[in-house]
C-alpha positions as CSV (number, residue, x, y, z in Angstrom):
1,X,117.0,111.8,118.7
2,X,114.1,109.7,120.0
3,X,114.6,105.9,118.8
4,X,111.7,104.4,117.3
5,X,110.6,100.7,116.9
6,X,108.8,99.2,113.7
7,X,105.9,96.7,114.1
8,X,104.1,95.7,111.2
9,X,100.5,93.9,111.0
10,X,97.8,92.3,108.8
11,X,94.4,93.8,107.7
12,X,92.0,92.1,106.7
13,X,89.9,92.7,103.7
14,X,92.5,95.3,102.8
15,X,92.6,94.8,98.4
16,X,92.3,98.9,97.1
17,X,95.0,102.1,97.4
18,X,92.2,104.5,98.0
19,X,91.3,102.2,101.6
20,X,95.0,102.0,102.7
21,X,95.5,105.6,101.8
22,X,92.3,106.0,104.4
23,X,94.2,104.0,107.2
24,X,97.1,105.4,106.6
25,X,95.7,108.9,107.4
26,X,93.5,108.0,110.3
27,X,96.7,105.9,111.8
28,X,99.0,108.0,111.4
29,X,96.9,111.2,112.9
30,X,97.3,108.9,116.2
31,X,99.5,109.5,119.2
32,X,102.7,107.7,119.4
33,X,103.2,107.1,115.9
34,X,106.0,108.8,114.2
35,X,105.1,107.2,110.3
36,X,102.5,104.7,109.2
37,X,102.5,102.9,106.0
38,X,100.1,100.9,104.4
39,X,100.6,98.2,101.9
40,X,97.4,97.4,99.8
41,X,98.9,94.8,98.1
42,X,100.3,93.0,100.9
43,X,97.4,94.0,103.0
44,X,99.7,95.1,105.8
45,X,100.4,97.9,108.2
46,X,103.7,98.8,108.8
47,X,103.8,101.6,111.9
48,X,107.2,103.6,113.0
49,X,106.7,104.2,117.0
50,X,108.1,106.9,119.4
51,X,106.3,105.7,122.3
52,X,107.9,102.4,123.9
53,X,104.6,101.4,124.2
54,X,102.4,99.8,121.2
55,X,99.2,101.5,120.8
56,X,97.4,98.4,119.7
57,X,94.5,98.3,120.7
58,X,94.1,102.0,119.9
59,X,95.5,101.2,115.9
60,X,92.6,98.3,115.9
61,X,89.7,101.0,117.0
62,X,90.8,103.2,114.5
63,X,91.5,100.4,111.4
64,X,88.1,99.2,112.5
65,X,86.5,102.6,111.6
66,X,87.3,102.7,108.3
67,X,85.6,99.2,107.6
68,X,88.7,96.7,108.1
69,X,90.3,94.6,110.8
70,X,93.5,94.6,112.1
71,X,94.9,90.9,112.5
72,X,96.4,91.1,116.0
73,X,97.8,87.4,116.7
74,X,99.8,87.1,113.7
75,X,101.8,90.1,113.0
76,X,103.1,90.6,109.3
77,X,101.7,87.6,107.7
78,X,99.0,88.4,105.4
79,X,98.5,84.9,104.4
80,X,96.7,84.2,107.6
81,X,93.4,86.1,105.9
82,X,93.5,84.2,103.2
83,X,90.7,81.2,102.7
84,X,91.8,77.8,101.2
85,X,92.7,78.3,98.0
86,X,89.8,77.0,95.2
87,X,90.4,73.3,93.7
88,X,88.2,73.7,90.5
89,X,88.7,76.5,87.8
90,X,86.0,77.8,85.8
91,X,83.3,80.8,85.1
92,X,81.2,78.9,87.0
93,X,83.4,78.7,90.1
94,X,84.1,81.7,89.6
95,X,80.8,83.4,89.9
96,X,80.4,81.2,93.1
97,X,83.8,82.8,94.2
98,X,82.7,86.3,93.4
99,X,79.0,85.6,95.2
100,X,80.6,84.2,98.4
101,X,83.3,87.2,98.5
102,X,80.3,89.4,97.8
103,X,78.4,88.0,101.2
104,X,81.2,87.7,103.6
105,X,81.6,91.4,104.1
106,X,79.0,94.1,105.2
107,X,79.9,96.7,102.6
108,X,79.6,94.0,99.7
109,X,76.2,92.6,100.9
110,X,74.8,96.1,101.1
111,X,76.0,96.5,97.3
112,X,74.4,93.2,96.5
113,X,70.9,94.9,98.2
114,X,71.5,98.1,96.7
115,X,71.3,95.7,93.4
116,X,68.7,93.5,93.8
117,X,66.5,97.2,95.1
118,X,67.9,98.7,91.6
119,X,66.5,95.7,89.5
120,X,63.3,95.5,91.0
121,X,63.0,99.6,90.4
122,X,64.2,99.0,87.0
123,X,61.3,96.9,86.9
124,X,58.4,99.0,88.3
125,X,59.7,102.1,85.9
126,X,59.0,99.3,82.8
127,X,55.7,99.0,84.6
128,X,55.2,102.5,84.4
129,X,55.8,102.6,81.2
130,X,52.3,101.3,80.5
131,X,50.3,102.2,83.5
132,X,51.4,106.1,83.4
133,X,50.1,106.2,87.3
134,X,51.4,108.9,89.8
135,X,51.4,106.4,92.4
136,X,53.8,103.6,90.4
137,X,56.2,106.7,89.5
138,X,56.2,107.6,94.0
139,X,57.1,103.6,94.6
140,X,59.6,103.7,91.6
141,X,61.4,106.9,93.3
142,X,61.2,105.4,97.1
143,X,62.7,102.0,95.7
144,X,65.6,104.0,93.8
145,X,65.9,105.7,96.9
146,X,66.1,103.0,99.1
147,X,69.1,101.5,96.7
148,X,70.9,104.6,96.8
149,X,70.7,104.5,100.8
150,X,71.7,101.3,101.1
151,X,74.5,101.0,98.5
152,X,75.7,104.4,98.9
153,X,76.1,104.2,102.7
154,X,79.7,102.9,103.0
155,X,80.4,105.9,100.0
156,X,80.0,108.3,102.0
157,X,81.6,106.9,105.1
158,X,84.3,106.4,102.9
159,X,83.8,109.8,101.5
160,X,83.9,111.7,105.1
161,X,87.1,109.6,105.8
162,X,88.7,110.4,102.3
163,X,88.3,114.2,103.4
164,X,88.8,113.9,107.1
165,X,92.0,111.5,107.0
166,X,93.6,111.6,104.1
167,X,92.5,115.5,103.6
168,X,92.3,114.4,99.9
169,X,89.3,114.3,97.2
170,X,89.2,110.4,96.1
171,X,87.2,108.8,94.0
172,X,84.6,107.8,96.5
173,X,84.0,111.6,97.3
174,X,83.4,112.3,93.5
175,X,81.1,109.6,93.7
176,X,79.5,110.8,96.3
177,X,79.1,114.6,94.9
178,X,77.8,112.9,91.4
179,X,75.3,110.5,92.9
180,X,73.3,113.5,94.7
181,X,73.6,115.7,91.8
182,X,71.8,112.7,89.7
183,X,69.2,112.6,92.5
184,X,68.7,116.4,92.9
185,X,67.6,116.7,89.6
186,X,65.5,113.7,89.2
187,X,67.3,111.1,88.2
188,X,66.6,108.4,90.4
189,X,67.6,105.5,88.4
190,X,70.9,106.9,86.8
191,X,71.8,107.3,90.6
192,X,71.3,104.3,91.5
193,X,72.9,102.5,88.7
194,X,76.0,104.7,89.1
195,X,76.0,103.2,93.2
196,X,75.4,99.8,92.4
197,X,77.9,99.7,89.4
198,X,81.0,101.5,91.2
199,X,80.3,99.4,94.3
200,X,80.6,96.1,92.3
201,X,83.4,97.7,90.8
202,X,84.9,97.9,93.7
203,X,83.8,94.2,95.0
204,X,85.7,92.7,91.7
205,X,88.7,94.5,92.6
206,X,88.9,93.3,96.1
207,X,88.2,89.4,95.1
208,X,90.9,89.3,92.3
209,X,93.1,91.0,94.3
210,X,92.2,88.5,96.8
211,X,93.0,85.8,94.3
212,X,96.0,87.1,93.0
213,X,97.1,87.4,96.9
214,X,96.1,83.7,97.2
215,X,97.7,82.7,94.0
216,X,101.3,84.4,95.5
217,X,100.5,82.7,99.1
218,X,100.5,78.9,97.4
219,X,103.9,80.0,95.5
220,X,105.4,81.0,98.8
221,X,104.7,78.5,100.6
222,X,106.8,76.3,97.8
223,X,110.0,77.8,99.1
224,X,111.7,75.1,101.8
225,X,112.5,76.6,105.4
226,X,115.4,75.1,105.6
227,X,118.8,74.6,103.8
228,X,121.6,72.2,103.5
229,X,124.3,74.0,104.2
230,X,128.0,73.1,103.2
231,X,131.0,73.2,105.6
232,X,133.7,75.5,104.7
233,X,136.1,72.8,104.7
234,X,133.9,70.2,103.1
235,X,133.4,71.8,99.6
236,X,135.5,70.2,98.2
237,X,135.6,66.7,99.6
238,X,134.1,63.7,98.0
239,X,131.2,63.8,100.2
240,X,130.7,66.8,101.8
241,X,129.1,67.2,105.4
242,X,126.4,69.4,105.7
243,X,124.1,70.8,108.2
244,X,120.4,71.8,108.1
245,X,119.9,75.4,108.9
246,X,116.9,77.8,108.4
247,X,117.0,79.5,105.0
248,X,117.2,83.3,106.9
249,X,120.2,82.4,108.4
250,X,122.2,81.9,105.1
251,X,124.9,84.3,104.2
252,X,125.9,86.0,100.3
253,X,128.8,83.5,99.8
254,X,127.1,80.4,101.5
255,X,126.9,77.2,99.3
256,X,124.1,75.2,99.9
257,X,123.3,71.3,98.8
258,X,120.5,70.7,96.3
259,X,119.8,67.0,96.7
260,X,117.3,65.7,93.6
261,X,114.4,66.3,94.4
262,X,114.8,68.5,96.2
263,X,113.0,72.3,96.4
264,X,115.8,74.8,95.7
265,X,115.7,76.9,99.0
266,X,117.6,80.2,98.1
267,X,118.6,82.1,94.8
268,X,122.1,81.6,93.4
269,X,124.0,80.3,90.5
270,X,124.9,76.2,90.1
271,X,128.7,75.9,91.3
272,X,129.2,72.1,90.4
273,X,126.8,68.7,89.7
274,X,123.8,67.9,87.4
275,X,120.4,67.3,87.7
């Protein structure tokens, strides 16, 4: 039996199933790796290998394809993608939150164009309504158009992956198929709406998942590192010795001391003392 070895890494901007269900089909199609698994929530990349060689830069090319970007320096720690967490609540901050999530990645900022294009089309076809001219209804259709294009570009990247890949029909392939239907028969502004709505869609799922992986990053990092442990032969002494070790080297069966004040390092169940 060929022995494999496990490495696991961060993606970044990693926050739906239907994109790690995309990596995991492109990575996995790859040379070398014996099983890939992919961890939207965690917004990792765990990969089984039968070469003794990591294909790294290879996995980055190919994680880079499907619109994400494989944290190389810090393997396994997807808090390193995370931005500060915010100080303020509020709608408000939250709508700033949203708008600078929106413009820090290239398929968002297209969806925010593809908007912006929808809205002023929205507002020539309310034009139209009263000028009845030919020539408003050709400029309503191009700017439509030109919304679809841009909005529904990373679709149907998405799309091709979805079927090349995963060899699956996702949602972004349906999405696809229902968007040029809409257009083939005329309806340019139902098209775009359908773009611009699933994309934002999609844009609020990634930020609260964002947040929610924040929000589980600042609880984490509550945990101490370390541990007082107690010697064997000092439990039950008037004043125990202990010794400060890391918190993964603690055993089942290990007694550690909670001084007050103190963060409680490990899970377990109070032996003796108050607090």
């Amino acid at each position: 039996m060929t022995e494999t070895q496990t490495q696991t890494y961060t993606i970044e901007g990693l926050n739906c199933p239907d994109c790690a269900a995309r990596i995991q089909g492109a990575v996995s199609q790859m040379d070398g790796i014996n099983e890939c698994t992919v961890d939207h929530l965690a917004g990792t990349i765990t990969v089984h290998l039968t070469t003794l060689e990591l294909p790294l830069a290879e996995i980055a090319q190919v994680v880079d394809k499907t619109g994400h970007r494989l944290l190389v320096d810090e393997p396994g720690t997807p808090s390193s993608v995370l931005s500060a967490p915010e100080e303020t609540q509020g709608p408000g901050k939250a709508v700033v939150g949203f708008a600078r999530f929106v413009l820090s990645r290239r398929e968002t900022t297209l969806t925010a164009i593809a908007a912006l294009l929808t809205l002023l089309g929205l507002g020539v076809a309310w034009a139209n309504l009263y000028l009845n001219s030919g020539g408003v209804r050709v400029v309503q259709i191009v700017v439509f158009a030109a919304a679809i294009l841009v909005g529904g570009f990373p679709l149907a990247r998405f799309a091709f992956q979805e079927l090349w890949f995963s060899k699956r029909v996702g949602i972004n392939v349906l999405m696809v198929i229902a968007v040029t239907g809409a257009a083939l028969i005329g309806e340019w502004a139902e098209a775009a709406i359908v773009v611009v709505l699933f994309s934002l869609g999609e844009a609020l799922e990634g930020y609260a998942t964002e947040r929610a992986r924040r929000a589980l990053d600042g609880l984490l990092s509550l945990a101490p590192p370390v541990a007082l442990k107690l010697q064997a032969a000092e439990r039950t002494a008037a004043a125990p010795q202990t010794i400060e070790v890391p918190v993964e080297e603690l055993a089942i069966g290990d007694r550690v001391l909670v001084r007050p004040g103190d963060r409680v390092s490990v899970d377990g169940v109070v032996r003796a003392g108050l607090s």
